[in-house]
BAGU-776225 format. One record per residue (C-alpha): residue in three letters; residue number from 1; x, z, y. Coordinates in steps of 0.5 Angstrom, whole numbers. Layout:
<atoms>
<'Ala', NUM, <X, Z, Y>>
...
</atoms>
This chain:
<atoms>
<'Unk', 1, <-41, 10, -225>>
<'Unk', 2, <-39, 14, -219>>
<'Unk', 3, <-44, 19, -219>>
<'Unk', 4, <-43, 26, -223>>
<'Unk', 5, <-48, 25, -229>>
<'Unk', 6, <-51, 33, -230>>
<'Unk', 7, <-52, 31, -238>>
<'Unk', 8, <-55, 37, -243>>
<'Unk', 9, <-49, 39, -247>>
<'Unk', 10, <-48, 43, -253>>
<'Unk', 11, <-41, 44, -250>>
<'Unk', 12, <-40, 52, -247>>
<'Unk', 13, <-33, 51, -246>>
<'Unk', 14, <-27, 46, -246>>
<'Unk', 15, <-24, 44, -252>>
<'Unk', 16, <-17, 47, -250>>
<'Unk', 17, <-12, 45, -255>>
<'Unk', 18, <-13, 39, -256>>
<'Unk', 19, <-13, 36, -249>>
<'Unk', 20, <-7, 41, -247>>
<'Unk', 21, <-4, 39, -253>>
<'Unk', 22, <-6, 31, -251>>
<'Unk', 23, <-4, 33, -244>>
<'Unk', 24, <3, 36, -245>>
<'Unk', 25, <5, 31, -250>>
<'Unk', 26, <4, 25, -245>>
<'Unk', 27, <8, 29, -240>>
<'Unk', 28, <13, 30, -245>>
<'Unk', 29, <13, 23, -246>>
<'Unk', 30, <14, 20, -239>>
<'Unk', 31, <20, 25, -236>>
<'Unk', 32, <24, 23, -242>>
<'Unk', 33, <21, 15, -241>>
<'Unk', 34, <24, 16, -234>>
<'Unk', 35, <31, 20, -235>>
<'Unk', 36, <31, 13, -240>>
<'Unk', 37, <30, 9, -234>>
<'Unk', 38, <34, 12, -229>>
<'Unk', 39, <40, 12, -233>>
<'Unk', 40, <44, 18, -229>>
<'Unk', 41, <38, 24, -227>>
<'Unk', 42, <35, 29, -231>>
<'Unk', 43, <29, 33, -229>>
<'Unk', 44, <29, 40, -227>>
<'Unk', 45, <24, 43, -231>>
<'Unk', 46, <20, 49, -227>>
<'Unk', 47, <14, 53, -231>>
<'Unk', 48, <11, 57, -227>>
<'Unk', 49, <4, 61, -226>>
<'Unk', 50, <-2, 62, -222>>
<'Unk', 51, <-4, 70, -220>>
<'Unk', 52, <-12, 67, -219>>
<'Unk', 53, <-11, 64, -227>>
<'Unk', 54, <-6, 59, -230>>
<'Unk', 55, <0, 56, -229>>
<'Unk', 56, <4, 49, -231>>
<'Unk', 57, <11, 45, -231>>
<'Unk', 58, <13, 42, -226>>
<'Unk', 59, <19, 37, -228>>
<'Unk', 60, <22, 34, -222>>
<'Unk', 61, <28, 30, -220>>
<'Unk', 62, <32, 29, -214>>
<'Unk', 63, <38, 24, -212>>
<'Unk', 64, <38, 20, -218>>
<'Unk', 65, <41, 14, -220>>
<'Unk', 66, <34, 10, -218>>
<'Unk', 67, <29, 15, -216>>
<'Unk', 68, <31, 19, -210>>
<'Unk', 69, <24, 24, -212>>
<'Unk', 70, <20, 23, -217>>
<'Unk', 71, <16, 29, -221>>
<'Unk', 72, <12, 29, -226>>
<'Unk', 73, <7, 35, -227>>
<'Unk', 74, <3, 39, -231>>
<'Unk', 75, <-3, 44, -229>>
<'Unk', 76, <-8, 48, -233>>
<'Unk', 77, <-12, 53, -227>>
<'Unk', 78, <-18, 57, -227>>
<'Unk', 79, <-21, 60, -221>>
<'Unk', 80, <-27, 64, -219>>
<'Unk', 81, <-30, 58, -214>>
<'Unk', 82, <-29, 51, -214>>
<'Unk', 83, <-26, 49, -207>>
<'Unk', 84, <-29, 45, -202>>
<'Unk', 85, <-25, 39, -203>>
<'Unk', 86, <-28, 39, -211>>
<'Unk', 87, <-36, 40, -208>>
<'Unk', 88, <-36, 36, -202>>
<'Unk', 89, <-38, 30, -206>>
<'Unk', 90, <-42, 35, -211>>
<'Unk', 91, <-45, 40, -206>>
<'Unk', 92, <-49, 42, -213>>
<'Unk', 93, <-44, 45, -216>>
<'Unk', 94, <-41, 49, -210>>
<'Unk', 95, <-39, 57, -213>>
<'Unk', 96, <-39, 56, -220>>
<'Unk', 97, <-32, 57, -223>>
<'Unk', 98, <-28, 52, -226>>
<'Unk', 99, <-23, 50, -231>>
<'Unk', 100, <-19, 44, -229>>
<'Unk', 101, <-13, 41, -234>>
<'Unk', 102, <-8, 35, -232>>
<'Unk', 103, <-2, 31, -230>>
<'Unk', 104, <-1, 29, -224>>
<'Unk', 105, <7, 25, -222>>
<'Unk', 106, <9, 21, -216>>
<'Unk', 107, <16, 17, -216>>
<'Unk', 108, <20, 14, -210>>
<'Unk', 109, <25, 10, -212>>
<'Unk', 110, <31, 9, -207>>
<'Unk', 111, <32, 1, -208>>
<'Unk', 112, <26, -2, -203>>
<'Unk', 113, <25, -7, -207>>
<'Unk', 114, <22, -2, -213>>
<'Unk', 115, <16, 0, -211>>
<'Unk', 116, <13, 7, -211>>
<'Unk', 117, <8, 9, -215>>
<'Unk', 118, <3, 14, -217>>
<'Unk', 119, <-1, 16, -224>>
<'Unk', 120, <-7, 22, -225>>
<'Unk', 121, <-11, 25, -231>>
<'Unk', 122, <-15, 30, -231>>
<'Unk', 123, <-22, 34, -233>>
<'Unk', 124, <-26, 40, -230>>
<'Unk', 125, <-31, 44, -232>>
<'Unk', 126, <-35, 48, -227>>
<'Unk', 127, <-39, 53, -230>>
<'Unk', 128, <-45, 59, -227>>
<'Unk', 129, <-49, 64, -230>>
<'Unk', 130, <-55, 62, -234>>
<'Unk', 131, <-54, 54, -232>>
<'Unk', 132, <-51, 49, -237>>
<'Unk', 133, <-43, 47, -235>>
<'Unk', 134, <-42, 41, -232>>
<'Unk', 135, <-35, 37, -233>>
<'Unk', 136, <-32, 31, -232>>
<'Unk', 137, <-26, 28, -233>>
<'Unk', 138, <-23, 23, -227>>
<'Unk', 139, <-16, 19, -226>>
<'Unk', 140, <-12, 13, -225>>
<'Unk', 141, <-7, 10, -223>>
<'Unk', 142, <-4, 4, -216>>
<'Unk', 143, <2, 1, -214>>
<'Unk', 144, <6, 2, -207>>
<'Unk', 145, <10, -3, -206>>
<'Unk', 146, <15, -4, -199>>
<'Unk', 147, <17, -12, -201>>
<'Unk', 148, <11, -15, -204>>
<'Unk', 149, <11, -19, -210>>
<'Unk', 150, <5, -22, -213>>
<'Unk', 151, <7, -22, -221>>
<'Unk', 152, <9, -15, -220>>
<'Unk', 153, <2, -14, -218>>
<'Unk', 154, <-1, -19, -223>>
<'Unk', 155, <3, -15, -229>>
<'Unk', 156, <0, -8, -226>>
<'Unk', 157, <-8, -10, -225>>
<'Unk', 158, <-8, -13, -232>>
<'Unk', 159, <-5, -7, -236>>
<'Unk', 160, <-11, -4, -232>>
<'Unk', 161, <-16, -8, -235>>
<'Unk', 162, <-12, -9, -241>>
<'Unk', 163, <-13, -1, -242>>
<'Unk', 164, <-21, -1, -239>>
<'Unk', 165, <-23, -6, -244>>
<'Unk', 166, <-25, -3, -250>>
<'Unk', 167, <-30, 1, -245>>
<'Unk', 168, <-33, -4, -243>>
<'Unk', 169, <-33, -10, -238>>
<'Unk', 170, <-35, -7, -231>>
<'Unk', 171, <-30, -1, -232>>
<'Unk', 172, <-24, -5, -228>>
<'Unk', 173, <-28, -8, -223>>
<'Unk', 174, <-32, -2, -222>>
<'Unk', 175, <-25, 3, -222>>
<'Unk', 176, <-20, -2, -218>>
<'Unk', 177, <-25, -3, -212>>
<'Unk', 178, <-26, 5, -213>>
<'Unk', 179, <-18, 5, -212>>
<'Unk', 180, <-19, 1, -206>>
<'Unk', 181, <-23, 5, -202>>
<'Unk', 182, <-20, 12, -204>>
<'Unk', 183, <-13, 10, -202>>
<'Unk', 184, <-15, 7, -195>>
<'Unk', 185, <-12, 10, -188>>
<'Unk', 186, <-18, 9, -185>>
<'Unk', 187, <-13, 12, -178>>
<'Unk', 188, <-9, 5, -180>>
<'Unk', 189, <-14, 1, -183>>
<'Unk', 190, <-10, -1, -188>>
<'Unk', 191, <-10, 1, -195>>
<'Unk', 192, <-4, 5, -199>>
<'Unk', 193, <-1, 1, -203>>
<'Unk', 194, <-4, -6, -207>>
<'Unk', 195, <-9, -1, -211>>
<'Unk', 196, <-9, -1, -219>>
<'Unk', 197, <-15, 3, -222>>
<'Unk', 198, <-18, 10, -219>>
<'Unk', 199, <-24, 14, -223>>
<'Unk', 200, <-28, 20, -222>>
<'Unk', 201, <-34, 25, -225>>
<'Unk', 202, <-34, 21, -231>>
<'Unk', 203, <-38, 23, -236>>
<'Unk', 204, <-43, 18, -238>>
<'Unk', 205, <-39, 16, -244>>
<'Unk', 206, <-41, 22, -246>>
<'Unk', 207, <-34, 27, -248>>
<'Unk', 208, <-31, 24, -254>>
<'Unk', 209, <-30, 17, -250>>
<'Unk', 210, <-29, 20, -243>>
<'Unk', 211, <-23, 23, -246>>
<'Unk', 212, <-21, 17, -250>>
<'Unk', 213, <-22, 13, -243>>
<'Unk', 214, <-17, 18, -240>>
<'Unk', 215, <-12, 18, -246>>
<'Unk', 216, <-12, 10, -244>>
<'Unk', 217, <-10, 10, -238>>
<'Unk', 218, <-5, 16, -238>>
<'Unk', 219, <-2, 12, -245>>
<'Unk', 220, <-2, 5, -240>>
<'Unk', 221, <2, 8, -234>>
<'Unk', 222, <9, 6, -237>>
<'Unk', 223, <7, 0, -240>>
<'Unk', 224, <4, -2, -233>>
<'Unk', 225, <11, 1, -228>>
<'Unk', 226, <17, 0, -233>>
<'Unk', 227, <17, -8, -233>>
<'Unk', 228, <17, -8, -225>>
<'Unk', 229, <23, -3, -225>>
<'Unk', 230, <27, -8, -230>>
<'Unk', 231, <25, -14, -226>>
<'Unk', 232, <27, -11, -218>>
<'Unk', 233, <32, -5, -219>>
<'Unk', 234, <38, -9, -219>>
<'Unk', 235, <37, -13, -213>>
<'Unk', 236, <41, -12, -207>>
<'Unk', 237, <38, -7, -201>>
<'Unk', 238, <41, -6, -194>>
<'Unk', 239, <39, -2, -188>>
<'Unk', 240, <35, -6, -185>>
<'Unk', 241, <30, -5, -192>>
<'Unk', 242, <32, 2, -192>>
<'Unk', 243, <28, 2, -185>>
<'Unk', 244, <22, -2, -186>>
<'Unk', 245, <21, 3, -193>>
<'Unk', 246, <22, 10, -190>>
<'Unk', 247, <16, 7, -184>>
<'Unk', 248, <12, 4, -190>>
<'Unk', 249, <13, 11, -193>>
<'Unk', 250, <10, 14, -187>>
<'Unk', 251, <4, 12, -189>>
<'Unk', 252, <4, 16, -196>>
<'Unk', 253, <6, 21, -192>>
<'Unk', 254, <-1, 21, -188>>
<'Unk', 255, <-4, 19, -193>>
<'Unk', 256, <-3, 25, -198>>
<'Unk', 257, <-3, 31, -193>>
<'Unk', 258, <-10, 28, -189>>
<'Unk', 259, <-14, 24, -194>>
<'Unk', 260, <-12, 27, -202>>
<'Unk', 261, <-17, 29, -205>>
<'Unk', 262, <-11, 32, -210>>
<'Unk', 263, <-7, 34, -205>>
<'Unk', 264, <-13, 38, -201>>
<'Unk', 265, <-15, 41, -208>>
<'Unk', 266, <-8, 44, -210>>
<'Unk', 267, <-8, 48, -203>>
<'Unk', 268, <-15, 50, -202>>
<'Unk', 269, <-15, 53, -210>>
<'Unk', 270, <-8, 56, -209>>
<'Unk', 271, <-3, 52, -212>>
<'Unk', 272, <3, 53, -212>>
<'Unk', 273, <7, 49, -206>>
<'Unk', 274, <13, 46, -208>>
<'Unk', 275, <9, 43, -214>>
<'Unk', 276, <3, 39, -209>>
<'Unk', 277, <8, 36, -204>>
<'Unk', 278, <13, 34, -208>>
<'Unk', 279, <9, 27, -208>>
<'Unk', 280, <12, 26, -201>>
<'Unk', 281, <19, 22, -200>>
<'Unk', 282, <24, 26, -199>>
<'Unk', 283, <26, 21, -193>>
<'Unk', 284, <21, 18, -188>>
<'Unk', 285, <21, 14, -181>>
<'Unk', 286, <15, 14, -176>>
<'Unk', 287, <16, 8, -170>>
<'Unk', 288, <11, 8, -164>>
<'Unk', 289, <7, 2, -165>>
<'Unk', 290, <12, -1, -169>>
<'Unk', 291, <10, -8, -172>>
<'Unk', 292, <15, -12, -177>>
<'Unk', 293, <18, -19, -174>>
<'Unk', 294, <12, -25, -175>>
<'Unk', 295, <15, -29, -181>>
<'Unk', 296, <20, -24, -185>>
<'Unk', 297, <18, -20, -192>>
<'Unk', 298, <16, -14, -188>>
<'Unk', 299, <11, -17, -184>>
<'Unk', 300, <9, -21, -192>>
<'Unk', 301, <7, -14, -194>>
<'Unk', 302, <2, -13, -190>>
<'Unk', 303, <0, -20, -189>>
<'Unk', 304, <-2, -21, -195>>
<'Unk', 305, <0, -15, -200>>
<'Unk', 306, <-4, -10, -196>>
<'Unk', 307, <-10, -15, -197>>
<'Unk', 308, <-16, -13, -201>>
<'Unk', 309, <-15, -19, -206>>
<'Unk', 310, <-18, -20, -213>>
<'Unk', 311, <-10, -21, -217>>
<'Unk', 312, <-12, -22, -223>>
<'Unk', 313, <-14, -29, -221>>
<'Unk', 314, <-7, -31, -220>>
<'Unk', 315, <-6, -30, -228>>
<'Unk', 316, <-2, -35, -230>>
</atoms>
């Protein structure tokens, strides 16, 4: 399920309406869940346009009750030649123009016992003269945790089953491993975070299901976070937590600007700047060749937590 598909379609453009409606809609939905949740925020809502075609919302929030960022974007750009970071994994398609339509949010809590957070869904369509158009739809989303909890990760594996089931049974496992390659600092030999699923170049199910799948996975985020946030948001944090997370948040940081394919996309394709980075925390620590105490809830996360495991399998 990891190779695009170049299927024969009688579709010549993206049915627009209907997934900018789905899109904007999800987008709507999830700020207002999270000014809910966070109980003192509220997101700045920035509308914007891009000079090469397009534009979107970007809605973002700083110094909140709970998260000190968070944003939740929304984006729908055409361009004349799809950028390297989209055609290096499809040499096939390198330029045809694109059309590419999604959301895209990221949340940094300020309590590290909440852990950070990401989710994406989005489609493409590549297009040249006289060939057929190509598009695929792609997304996901994984949990970043700083103080590992195991029925943290349960709860958020099994509401990513739970949201792929209907397509299929090797739908999880294929996409919760794909997760776990894509979010790994080969640098630190470590993953990002304790995954959750990733997908890409999907199209096999044809349009209607593929989007369907996407509409699954972006409808499944706030069933999969909010609970965590409930359980750990009032639990007491001192300095010494607020350290180890801006050192864990170095991580993220690293991740996003060296290996992203997201982040790499909105820059090469002249995205607007301040929506792409603010997926990165406001406040971080690097440390040389620092390594938490052997014994302590810090060295847990990365003994245990940032481990290829099968969570699932600690289901009660």
């Amino acid at each position: 399920m990891a190779d695009l598909i170049l299927i024969k379609s009688a579709m010549t453009e993206l049915p627009v309406a209907s997934l900018k409606n789905y899109f904007t809609s999800l987008q709507a939905r999830i700020v207002d869940a999270l000014e809910s949740l966070d109980g003192g925020g509220r997101f700045h809502r920035d509308g914007w346009q891009r000079p090469a075609g397009g534009g979107g919302l970007s809605c973002v929030l700083e110094e909140g009750a709970l998260f000190e960022r968070g944003g939740v974007n929304f984006s729908h750009v055409q361009g004349g030649a799809l950028p390297a970071s989209a055609t290096a994994a499809r040499p096939e398609l390198a330029g045809r123009a694109f059309e590419a339509m999604g959301v895209s949010l990221v949340l940094h809590p300020r309590n590290p016992y909440v852990p950070t957070t990401h989710m994406n869904v989005r489609v493409f369509m590549a297009t040249a003269e006289g060939q057929p158009p190509v598009w695929w739809f792609g997304g996901g989303m994984d949990l970043t945790p700083y103080y590992g909890e195991a029925e943290d990760a349960v709860h958020f594996h099994r509401v990513c089953r739970d949201a792929l089931a209907p397509f299929g049974a090797d739908r999880y496992p294929a996409y919760k491993a794909w997760c776990d390659r894509y979010f790994f600092l080969r640098h630190r030999n470590e993953p990002r975070g304790i995954g959750g699923v990733f997908f890409d170049d999907l199209n096999d199910l044809g349009f209607e299901q593929s989007f369907a799948l996407t509409r699954s996975v972006g409808d499944a985020f706030l069933e999969a976070y909010v609970p965590i946030v409930h359980k750990r948001q009032q639990q007491p944090f001192g300095a010494q937590q607020r350290e180890w997370q801006a050192i864990r948040r170095g991580r993220y940081v690293e991740f996003n600007l060296v290996f992203d394919r997201g982040t790499l996309f909105g820059l090469q394709s002249g995205g607007r700047t301040e929506s792409i980075l603010m997926s990165l925390p406001p406040h971080v620590r690097w440390g040389y060749d620092w390594k938490p105490a052997p014994g302590t809830p810090e060295a847990r996360l990365t003994e245990y937590f940032l481990q290829d495991r099968d969570w699932l399998q600690l289901e009660a």
